[in-house]
N, C-alpha and C positions, 0 to 999 in steps of 0.2 A: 725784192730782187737783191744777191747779193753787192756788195763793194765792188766786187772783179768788173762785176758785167756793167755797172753803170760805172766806172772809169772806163772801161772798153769802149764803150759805144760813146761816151764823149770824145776822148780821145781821136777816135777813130773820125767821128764829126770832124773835128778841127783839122784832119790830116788827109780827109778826103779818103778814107779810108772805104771800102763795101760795108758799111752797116750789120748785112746780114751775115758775111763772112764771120763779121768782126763777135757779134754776136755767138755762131756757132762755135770759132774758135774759144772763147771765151767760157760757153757751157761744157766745153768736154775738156778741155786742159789740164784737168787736173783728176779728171773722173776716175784713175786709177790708184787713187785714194782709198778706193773702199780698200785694194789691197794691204795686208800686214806689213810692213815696214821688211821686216823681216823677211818675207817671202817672196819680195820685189825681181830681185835678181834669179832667183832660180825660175822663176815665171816666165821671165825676158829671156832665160836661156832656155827654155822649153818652148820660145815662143821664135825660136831662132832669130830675136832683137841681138841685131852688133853690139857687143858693149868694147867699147873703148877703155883703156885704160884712167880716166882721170874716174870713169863709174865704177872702177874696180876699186878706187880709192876712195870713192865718195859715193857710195850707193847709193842714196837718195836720189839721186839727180838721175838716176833711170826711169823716175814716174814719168817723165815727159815723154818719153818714147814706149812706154808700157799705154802712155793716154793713148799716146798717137795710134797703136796697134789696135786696144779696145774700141779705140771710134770709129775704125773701120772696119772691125769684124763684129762688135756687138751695135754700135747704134747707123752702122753702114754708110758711113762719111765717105764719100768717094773727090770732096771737092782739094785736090793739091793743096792750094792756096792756104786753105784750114789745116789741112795735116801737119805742112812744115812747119805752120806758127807753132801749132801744138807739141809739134817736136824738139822746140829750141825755146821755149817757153820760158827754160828756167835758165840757161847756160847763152842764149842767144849763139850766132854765125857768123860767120863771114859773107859776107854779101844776101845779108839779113833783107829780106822783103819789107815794105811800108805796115803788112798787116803781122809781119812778126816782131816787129819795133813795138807795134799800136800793145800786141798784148803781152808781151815781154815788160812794158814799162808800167801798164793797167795790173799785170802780175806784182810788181813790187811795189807799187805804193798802195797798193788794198792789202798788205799783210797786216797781220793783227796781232804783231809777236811780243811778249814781253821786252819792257825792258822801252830806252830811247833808240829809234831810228832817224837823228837829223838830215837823212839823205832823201828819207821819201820827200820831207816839207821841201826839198833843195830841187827834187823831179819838179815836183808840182813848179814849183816856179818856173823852171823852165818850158814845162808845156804851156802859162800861160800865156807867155811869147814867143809861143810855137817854134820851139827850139824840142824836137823829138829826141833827133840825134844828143841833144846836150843832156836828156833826162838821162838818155840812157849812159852816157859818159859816166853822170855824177853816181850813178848803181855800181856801173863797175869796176870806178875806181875808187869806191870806199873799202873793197873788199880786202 
């Protein structure tokens, strides 16, 4: 199983999170991966996805809403709960749900990027005294 899912599903444990939510969100968040980097955007506008202007600047960040769309036209995800998280996965909200924290924060400390990231080890600490809200602080404010 990969990193994502088993930070997910612990995470999610400690937060009293849906398990299985946590789970499905977790396997489909990022599934619009297979698409080309490159052909993100014009897919999302074919696929009549809003983009917002900070994705017009940062194209990347439209996979989350490309996941969201593929999960429920190809793998037929019709559960709310899972779509938003998968929606906001990489950018988080404002008045972010418990199970879009759980995989929002299970997202960044499972990356695998070159290079040092001392903020995951800084998450981590905080989820072990169950401080969610504070993982997700230390993510967004290294940026």
């Amino acid at each position: 199983m990969s990193v994502v899912y088993e930070y997910q599903l612990r995470i999610a444990q400690l937060f009293g999170v849906n398990e299985t939510f946590a789970l499905q969100a977790a396997l489909l968040h990022d599934v619009s991966n297979v698409v080309p980097k490159d052909r993100m955007m014009s897919i999302a506008e074919a696929q009549s996805i809003d983009i917002i202007e900070v994705e017009l600047r940062f194209p990347r960040i439209i996979h989350q809403k490309l996941s969201k769309d593929m999960a429920m036209g190809i793998f037929g995800c019709t559960g709310i709960a899972i779509l938003n998280a998968i929606e906001c996965h990489t950018t988080l909200k404002a008045g972010a749900s418990p199970l879009d924290k759980v995989l929002f924060a299970a997202d960044k400390i499972s990356w695998e990027l070159p290079g040092e990231h001392p903020y995951q080890e800084k998450m981590r600490q905080k989820l072990e005294v169950f401080d969610l809200d504070g993982a997700i602080l230390v993510e967004t404010s290294h940026l």
